[in-house]
CHARMM internal coordinates of N, CA and C (Angstrom, degrees):
IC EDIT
DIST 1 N 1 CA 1.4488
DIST 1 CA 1 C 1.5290
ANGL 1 N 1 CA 1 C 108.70
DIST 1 C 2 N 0.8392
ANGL 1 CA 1 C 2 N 121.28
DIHE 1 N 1 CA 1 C 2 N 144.17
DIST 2 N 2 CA 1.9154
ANGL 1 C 2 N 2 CA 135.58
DIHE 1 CA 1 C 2 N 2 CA -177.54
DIST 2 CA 2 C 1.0970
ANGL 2 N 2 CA 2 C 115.27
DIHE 1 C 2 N 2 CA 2 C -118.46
DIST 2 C 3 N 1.4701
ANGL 2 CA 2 C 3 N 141.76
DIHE 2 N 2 CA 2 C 3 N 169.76
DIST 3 N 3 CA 1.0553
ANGL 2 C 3 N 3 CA 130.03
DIHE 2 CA 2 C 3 N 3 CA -127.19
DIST 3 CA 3 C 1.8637
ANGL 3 N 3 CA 3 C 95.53
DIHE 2 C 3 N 3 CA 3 C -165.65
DIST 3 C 4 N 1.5005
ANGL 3 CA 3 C 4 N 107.82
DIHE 3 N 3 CA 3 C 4 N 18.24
DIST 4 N 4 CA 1.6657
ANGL 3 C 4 N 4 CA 140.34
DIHE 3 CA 3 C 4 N 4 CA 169.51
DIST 4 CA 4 C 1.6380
ANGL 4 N 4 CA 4 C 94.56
DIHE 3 C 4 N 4 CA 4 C -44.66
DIST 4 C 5 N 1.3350
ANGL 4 CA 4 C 5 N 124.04
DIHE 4 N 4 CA 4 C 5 N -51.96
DIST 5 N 5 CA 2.0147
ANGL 4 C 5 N 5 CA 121.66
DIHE 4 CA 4 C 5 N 5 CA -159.59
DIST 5 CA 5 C 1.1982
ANGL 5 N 5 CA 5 C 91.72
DIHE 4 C 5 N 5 CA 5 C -89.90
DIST 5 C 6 N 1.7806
ANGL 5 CA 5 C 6 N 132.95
DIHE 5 N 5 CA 5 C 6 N -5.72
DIST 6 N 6 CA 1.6020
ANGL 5 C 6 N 6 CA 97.70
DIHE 5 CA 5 C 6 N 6 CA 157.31
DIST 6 CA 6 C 1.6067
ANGL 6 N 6 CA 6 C 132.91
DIHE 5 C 6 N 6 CA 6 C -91.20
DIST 6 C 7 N 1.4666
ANGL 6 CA 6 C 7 N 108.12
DIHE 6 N 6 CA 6 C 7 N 0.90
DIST 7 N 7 CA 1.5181
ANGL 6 C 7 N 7 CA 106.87
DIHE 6 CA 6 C 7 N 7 CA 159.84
DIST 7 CA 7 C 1.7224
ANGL 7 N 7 CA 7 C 128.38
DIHE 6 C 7 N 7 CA 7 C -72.81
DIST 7 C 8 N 1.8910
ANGL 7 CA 7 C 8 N 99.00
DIHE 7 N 7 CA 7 C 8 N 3.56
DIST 8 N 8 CA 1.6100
ANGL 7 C 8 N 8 CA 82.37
DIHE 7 CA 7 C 8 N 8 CA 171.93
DIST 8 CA 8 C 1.0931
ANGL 8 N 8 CA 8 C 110.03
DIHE 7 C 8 N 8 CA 8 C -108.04
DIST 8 C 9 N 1.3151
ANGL 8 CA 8 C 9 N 119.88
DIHE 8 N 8 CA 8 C 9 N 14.59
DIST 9 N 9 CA 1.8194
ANGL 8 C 9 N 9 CA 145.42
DIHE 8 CA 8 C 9 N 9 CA -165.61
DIST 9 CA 9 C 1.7789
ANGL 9 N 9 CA 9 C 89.13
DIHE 8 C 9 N 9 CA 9 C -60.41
DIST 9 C 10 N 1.4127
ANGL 9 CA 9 C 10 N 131.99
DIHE 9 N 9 CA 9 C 10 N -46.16
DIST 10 N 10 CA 1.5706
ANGL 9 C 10 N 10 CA 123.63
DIHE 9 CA 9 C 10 N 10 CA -176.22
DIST 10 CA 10 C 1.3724
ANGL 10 N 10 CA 10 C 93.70
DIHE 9 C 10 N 10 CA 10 C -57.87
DIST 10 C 11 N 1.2393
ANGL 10 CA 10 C 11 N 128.31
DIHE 10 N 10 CA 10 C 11 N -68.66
DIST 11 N 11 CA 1.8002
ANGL 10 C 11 N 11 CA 117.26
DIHE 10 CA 10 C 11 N 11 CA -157.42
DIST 11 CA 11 C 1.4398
ANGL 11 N 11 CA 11 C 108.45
DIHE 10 C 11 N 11 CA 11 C -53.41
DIST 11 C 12 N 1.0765
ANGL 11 CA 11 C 12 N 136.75
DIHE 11 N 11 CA 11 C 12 N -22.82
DIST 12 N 12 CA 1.5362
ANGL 11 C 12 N 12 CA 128.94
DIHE 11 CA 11 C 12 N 12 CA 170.48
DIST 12 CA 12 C 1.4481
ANGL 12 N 12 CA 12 C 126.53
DIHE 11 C 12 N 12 CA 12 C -93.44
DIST 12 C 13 N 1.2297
ANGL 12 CA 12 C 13 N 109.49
DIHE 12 N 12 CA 12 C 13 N -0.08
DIST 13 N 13 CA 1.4175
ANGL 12 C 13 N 13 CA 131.67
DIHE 12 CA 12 C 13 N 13 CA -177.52
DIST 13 CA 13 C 1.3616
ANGL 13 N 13 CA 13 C 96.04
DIHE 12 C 13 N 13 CA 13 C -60.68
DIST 13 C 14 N 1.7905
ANGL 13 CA 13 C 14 N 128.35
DIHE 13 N 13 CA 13 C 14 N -87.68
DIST 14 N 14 CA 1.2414
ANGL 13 C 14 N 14 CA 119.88
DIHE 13 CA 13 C 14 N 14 CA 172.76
DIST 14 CA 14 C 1.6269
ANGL 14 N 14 CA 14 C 128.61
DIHE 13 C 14 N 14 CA 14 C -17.39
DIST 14 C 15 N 1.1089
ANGL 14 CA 14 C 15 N 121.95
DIHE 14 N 14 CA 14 C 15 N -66.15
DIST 15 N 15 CA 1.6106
ANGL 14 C 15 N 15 CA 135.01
DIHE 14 CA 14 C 15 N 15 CA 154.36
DIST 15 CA 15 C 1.2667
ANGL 15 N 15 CA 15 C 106.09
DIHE 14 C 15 N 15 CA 15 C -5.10
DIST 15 C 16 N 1.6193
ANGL 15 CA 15 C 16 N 99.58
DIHE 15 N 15 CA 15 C 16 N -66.14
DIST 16 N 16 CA 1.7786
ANGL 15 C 16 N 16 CA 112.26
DIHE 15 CA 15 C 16 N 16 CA -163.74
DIST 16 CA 16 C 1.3705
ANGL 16 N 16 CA 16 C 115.20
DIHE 15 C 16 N 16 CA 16 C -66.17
DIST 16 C 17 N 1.3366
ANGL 16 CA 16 C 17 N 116.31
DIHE 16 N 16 CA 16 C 17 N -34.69
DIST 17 N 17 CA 1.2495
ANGL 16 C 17 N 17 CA 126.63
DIHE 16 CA 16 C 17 N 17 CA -177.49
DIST 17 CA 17 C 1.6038
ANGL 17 N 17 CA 17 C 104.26
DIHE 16 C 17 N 17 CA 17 C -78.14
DIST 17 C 18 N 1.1743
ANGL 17 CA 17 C 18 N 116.84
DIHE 17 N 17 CA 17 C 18 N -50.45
DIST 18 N 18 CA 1.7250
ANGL 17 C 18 N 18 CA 99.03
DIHE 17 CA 17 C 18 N 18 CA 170.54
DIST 18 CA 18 C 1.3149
ANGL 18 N 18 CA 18 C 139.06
DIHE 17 C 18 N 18 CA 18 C -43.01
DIST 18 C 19 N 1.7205
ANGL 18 CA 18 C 19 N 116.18
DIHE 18 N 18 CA 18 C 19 N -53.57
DIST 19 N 19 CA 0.5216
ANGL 18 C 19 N 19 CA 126.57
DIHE 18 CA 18 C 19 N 19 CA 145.34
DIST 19 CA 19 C 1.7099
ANGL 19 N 19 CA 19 C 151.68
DIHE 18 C 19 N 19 CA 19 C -59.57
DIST 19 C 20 N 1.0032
ANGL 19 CA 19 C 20 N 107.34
DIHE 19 N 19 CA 19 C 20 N 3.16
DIST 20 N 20 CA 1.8772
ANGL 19 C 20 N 20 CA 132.69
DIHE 19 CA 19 C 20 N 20 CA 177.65
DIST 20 CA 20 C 1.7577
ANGL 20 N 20 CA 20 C 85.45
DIHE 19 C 20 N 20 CA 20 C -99.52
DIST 20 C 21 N 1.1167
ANGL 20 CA 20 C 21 N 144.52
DIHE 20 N 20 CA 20 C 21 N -20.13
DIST 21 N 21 CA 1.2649
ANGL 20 C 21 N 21 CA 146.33
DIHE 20 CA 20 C 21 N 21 CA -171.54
DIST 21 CA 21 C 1.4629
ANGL 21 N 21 CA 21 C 115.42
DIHE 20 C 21 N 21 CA 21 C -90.10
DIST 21 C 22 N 1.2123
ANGL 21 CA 21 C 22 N 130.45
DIHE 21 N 21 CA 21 C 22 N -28.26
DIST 22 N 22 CA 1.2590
ANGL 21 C 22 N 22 CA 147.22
DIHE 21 CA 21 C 22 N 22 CA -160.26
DIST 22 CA 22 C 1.8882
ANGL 22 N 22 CA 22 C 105.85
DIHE 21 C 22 N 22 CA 22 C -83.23
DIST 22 C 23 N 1.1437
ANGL 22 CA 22 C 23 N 116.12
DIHE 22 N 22 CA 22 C 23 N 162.18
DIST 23 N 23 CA 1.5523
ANGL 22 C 23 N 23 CA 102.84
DIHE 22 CA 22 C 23 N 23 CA -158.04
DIST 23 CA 23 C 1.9186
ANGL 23 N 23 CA 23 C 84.66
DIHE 22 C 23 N 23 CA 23 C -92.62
DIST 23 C 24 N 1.2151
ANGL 23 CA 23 C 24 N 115.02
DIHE 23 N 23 CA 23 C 24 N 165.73
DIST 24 N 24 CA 1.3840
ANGL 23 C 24 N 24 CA 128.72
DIHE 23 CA 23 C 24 N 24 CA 164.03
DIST 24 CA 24 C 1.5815
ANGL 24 N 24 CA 24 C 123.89
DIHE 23 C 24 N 24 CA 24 C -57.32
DIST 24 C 25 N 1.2216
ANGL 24 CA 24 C 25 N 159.48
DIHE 24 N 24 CA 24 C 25 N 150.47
DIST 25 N 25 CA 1.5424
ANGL 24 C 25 N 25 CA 147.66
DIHE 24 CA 24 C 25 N 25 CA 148.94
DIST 25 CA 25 C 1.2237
ANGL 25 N 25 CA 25 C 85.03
DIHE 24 C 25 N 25 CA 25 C -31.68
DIST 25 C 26 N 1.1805
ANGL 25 CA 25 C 26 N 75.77
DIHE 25 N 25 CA 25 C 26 N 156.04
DIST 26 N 26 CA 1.5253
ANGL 25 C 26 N 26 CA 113.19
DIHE 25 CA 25 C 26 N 26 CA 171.68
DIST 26 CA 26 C 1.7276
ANGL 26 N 26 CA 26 C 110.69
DIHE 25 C 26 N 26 CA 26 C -104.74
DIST 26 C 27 N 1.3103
ANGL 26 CA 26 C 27 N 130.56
DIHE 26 N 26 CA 26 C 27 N 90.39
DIST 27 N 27 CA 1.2039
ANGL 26 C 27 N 27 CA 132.53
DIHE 26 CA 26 C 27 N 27 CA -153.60
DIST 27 CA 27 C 1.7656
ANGL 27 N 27 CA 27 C 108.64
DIHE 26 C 27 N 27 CA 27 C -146.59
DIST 27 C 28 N 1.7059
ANGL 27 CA 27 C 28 N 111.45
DIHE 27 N 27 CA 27 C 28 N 119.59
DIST 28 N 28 CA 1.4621
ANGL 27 C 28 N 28 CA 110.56
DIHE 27 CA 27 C 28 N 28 CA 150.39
DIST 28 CA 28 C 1.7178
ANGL 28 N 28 CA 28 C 123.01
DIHE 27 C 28 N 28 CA 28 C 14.02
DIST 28 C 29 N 1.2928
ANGL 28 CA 28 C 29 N 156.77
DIHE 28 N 28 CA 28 C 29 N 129.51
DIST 29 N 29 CA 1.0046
ANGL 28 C 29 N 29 CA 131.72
DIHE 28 CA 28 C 29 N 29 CA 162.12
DIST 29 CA 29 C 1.7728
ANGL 29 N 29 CA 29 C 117.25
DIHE 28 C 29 N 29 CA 29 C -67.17
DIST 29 C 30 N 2.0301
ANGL 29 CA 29 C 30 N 88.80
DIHE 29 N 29 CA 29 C 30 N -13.80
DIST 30 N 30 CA 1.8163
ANGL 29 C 30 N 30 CA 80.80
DIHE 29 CA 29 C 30 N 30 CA -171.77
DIST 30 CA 30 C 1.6350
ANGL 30 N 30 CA 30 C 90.26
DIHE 29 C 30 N 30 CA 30 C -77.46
DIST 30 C 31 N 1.0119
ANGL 30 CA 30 C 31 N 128.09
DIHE 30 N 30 CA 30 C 31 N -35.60
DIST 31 N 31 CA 1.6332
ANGL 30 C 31 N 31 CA 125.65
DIHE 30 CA 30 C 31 N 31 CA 176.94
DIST 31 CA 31 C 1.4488
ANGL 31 N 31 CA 31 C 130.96
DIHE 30 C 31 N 31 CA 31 C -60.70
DIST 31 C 32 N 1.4657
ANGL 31 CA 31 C 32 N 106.55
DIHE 31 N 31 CA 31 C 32 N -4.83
DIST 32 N 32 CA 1.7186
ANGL 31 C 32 N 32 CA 104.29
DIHE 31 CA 31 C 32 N 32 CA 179.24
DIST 32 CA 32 C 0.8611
ANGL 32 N 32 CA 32 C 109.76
DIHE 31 C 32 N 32 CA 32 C -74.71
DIST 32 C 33 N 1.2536
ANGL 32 CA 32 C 33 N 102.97
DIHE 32 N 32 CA 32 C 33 N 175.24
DIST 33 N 33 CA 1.8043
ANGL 32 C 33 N 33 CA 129.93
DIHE 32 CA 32 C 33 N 33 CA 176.61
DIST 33 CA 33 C 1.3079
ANGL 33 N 33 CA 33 C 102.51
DIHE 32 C 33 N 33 CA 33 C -29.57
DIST 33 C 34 N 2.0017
ANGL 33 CA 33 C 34 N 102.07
DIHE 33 N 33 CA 33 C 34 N 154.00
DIST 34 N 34 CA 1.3573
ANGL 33 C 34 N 34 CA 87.91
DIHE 33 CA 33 C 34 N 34 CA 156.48
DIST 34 CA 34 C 1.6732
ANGL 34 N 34 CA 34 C 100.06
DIHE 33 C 34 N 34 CA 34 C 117.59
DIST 34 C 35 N 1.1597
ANGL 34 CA 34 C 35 N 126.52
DIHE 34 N 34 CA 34 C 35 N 177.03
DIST 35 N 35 CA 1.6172
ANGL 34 C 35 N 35 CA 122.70
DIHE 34 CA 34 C 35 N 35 CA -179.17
DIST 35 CA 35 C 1.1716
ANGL 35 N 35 CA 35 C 103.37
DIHE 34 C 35 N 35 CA 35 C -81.23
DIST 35 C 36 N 1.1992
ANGL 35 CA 35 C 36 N 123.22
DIHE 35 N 35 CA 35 C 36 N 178.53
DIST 36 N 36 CA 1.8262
ANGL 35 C 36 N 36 CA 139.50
DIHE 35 CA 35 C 36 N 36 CA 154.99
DIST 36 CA 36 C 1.0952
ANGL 36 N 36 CA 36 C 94.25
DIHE 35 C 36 N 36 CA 36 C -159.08
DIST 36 C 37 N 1.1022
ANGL 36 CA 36 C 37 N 114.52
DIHE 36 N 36 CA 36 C 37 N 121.77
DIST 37 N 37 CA 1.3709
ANGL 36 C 37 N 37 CA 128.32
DIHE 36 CA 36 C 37 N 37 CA 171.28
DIST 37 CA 37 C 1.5029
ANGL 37 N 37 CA 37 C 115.37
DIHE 36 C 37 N 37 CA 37 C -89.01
DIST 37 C 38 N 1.1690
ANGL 37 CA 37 C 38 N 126.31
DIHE 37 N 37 CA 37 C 38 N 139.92
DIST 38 N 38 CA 1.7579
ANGL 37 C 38 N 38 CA 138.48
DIHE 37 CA 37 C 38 N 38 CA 26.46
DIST 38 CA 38 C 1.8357
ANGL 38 N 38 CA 38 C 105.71
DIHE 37 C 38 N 38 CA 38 C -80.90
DIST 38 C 39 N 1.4048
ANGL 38 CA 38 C 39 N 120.42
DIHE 38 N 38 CA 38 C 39 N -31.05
DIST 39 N 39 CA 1.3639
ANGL 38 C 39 N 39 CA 104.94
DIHE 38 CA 38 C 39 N 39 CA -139.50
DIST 39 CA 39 C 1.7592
ANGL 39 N 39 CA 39 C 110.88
DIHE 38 C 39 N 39 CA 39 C -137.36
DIST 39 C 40 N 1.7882
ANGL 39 CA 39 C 40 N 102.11
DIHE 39 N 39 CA 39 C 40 N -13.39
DIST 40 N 40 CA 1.4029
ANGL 39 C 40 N 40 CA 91.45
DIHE 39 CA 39 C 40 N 40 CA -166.72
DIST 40 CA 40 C 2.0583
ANGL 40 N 40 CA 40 C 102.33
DIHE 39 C 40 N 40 CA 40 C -122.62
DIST 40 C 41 N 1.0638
ANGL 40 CA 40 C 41 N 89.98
DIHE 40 N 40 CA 40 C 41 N 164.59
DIST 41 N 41 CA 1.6178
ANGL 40 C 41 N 41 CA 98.64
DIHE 40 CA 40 C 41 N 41 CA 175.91
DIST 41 CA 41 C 1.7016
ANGL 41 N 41 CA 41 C 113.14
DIHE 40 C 41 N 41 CA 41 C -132.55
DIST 41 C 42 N 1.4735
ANGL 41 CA 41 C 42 N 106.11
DIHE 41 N 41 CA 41 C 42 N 121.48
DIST 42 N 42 CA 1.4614
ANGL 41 C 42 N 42 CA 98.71
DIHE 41 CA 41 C 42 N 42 CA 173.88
DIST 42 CA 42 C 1.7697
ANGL 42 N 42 CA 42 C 118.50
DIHE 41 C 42 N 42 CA 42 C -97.41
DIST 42 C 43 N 0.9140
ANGL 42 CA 42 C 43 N 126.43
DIHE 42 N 42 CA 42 C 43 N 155.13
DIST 43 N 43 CA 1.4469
ANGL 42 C 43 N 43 CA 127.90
DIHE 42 CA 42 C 43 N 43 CA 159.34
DIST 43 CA 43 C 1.4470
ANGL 43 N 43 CA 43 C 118.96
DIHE 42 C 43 N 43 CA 43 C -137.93
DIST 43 C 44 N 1.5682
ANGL 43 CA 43 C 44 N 114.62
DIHE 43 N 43 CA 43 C 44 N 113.63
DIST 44 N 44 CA 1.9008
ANGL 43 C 44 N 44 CA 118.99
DIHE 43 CA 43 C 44 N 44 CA -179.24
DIST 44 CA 44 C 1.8933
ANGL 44 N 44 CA 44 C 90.59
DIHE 43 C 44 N 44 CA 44 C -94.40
DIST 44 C 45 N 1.4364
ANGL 44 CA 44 C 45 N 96.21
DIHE 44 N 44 CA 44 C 45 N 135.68
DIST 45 N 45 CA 0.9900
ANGL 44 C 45 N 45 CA 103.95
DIHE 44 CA 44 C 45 N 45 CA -167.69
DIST 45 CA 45 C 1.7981
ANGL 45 N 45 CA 45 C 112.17
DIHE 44 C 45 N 45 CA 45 C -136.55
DIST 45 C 46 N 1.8144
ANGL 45 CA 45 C 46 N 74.01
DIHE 45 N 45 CA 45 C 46 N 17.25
DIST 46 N 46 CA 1.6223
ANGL 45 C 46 N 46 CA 87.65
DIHE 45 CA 45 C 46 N 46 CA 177.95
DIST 46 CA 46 C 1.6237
ANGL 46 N 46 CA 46 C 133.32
DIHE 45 C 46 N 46 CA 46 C 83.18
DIST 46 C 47 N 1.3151
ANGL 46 CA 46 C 47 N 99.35
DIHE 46 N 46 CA 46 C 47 N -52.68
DIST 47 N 47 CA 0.9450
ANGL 46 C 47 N 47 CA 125.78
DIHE 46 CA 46 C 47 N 47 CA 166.03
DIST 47 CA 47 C 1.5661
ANGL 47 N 47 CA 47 C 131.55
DIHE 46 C 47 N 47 CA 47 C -81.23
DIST 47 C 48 N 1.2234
ANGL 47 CA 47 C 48 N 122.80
DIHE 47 N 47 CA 47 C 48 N -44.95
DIST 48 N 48 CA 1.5479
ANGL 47 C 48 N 48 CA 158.15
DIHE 47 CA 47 C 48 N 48 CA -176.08
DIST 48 CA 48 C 1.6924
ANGL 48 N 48 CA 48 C 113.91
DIHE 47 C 48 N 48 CA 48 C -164.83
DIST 48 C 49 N 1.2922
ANGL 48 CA 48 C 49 N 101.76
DIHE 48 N 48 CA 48 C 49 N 136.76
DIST 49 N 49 CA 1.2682
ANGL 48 C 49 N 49 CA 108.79
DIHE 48 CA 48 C 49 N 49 CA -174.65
DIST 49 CA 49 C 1.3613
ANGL 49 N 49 CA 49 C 95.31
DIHE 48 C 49 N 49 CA 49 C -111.02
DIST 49 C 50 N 1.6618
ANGL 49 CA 49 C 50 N 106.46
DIHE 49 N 49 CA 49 C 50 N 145.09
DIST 50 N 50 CA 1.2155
ANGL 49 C 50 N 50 CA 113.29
DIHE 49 CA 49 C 50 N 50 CA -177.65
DIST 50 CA 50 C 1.7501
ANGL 50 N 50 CA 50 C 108.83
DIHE 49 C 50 N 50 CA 50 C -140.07
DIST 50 C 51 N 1.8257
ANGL 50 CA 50 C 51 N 92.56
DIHE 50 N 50 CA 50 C 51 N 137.41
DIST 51 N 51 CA 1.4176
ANGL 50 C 51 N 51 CA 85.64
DIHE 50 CA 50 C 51 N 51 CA 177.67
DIST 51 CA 51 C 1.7546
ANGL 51 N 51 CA 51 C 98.96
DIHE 50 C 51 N 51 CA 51 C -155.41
DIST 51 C 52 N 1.6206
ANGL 51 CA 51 C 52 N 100.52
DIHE 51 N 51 CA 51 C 52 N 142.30
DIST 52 N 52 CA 1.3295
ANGL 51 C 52 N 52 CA 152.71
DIHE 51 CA 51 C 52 N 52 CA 138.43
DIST 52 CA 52 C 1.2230
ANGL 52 N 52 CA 52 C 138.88
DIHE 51 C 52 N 52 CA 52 C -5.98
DIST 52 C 53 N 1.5489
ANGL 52 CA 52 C 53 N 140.51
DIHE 52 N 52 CA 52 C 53 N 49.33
DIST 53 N 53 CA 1.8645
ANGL 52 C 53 N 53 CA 115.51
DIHE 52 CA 52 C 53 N 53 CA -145.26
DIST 53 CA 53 C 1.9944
ANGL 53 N 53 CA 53 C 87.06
DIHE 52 C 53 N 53 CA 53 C -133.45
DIST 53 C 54 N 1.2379
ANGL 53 CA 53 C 54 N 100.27
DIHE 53 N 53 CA 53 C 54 N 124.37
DIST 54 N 54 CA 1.4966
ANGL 53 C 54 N 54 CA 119.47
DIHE 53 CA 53 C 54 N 54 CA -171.24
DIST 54 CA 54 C 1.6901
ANGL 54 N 54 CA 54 C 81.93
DIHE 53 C 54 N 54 CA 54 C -108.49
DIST 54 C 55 N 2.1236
ANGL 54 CA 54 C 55 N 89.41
DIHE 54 N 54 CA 54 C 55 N 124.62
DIST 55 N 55 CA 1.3150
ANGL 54 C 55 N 55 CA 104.15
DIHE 54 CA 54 C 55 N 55 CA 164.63
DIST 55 CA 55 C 1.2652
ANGL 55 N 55 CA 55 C 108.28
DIHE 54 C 55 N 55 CA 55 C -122.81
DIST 55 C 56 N 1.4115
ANGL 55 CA 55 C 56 N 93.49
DIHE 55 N 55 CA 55 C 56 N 143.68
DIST 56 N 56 CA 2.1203
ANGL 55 C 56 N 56 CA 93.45
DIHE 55 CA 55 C 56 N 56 CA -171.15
DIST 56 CA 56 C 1.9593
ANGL 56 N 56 CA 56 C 101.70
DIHE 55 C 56 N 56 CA 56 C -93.74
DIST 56 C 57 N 1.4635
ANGL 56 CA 56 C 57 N 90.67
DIHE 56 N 56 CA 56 C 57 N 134.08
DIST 57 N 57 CA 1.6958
ANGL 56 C 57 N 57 CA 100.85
DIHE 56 CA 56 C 57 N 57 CA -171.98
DIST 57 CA 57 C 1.2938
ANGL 57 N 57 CA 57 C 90.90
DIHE 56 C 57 N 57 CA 57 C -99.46
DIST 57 C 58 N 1.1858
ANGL 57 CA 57 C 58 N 120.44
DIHE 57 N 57 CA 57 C 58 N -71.97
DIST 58 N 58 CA 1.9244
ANGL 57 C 58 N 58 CA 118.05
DIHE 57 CA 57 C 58 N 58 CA 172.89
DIST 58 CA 58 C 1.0831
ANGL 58 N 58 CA 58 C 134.63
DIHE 57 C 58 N 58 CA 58 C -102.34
DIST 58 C 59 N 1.5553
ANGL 58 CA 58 C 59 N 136.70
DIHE 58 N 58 CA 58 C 59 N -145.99
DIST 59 N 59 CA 1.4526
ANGL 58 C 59 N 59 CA 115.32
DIHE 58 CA 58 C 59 N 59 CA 158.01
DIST 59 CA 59 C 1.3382
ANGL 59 N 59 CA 59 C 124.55
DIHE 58 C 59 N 59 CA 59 C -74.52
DIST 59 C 60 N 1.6063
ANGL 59 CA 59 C 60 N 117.45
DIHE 59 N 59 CA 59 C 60 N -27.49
DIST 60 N 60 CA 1.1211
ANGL 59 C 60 N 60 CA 148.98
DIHE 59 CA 59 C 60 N 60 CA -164.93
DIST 60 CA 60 C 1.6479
ANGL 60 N 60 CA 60 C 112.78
DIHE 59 C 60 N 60 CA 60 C -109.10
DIST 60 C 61 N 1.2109
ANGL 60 CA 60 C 61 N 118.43
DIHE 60 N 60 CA 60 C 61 N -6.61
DIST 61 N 61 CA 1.3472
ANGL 60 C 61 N 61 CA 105.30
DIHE 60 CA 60 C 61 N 61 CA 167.65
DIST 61 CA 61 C 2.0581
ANGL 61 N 61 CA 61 C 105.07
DIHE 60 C 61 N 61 CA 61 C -150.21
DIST 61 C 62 N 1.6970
ANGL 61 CA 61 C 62 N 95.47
DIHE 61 N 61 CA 61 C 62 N 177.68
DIST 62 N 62 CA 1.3339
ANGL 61 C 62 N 62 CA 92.94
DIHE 61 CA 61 C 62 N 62 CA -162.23
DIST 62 CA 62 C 1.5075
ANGL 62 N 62 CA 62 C 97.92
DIHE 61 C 62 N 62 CA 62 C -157.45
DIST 62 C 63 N 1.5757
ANGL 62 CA 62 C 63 N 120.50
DIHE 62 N 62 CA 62 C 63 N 157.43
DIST 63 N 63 CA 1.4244
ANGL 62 C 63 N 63 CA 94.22
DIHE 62 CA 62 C 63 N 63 CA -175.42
DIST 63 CA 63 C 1.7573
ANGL 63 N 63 CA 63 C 80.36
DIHE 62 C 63 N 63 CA 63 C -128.51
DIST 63 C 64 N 1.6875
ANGL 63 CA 63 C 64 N 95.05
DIHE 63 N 63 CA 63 C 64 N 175.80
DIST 64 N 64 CA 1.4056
ANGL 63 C 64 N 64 CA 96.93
DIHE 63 CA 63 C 64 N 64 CA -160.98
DIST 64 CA 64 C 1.6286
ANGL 64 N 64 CA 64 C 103.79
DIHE 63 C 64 N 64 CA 64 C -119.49
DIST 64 C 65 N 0.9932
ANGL 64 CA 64 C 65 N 123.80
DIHE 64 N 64 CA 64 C 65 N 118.02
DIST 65 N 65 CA 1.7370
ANGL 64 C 65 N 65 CA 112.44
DIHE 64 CA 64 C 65 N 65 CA -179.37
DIST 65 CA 65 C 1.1296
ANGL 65 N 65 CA 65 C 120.76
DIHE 64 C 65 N 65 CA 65 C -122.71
DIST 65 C 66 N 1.6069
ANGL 65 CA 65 C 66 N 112.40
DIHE 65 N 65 CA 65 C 66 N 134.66
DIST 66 N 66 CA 1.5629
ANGL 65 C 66 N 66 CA 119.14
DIHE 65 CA 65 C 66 N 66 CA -161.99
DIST 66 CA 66 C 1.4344
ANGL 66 N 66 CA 66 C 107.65
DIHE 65 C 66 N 66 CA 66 C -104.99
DIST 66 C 67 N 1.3396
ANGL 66 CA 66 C 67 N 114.40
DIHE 66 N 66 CA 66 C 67 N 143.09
DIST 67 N 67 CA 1.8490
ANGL 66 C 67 N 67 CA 116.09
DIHE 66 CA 66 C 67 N 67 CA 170.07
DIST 67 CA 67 C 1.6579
ANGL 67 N 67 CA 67 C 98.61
DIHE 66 C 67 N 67 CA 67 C -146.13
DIST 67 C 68 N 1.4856
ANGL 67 CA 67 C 68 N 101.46
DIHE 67 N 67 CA 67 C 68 N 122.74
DIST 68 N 68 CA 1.3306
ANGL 67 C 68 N 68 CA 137.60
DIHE 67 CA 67 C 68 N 68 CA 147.35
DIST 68 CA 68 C 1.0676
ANGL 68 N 68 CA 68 C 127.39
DIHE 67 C 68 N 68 CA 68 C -72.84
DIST 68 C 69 N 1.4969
ANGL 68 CA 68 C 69 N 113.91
DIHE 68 N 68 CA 68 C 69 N 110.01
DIST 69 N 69 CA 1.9649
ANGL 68 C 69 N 69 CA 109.23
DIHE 68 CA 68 C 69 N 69 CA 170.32
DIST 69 CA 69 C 1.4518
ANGL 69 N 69 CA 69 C 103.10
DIHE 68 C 69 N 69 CA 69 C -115.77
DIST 69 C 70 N 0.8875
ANGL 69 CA 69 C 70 N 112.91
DIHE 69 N 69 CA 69 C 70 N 116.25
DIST 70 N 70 CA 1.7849
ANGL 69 C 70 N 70 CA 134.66
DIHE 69 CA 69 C 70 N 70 CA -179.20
DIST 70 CA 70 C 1.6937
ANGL 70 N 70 CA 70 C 108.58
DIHE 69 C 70 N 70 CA 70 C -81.05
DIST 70 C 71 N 1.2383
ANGL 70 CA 70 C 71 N 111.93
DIHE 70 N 70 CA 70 C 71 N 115.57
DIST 71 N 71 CA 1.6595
ANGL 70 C 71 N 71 CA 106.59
DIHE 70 CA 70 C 71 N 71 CA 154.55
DIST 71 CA 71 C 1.1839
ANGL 71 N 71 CA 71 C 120.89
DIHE 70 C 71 N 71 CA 71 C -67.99
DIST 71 C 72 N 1.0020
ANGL 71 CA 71 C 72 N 131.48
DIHE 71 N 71 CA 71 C 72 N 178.55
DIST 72 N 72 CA 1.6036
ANGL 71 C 72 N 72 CA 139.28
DIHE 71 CA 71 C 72 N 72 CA -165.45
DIST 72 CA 72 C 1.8771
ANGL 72 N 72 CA 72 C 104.13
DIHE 71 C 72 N 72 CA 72 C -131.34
END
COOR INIT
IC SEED 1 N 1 CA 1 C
IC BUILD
């Protein structure tokens, strides 16, 4: 493995820093980021928060559903 995709690591740098600047959701502490167990996963991403919620259909299977909340 080579190590070629970390010389474009400067052009996204700016990006990162903007966004690392931006305030967090504004969210419950029982609702932040992070697991909750049994079923859901959050991620603030600053930008859009995204989350995760596994529903069990049988014993053996489960379906997986995604929600995006976008800032503007």
């Amino acid at each position: 493995m080579h190590s070629w995709r970390l010389l474009w690591s400067w052009l996204f740098a700016p990006a990162r820093k903007r966004v690392s600047r931006k305030p967090r959701w504004d969210t419950p502490e029982e609702w932040g980021p992070g697991h909750h167990l049994p079923n859901i996963f959050r991620n603030d991403h600053r930008t859009n928060m995204y989350t995760r919620n596994s529903v069990p259909i049988t014993e053996n299977l489960s379906r997986q559903i995604y929600f995006k909340a976008v800032r503007p």
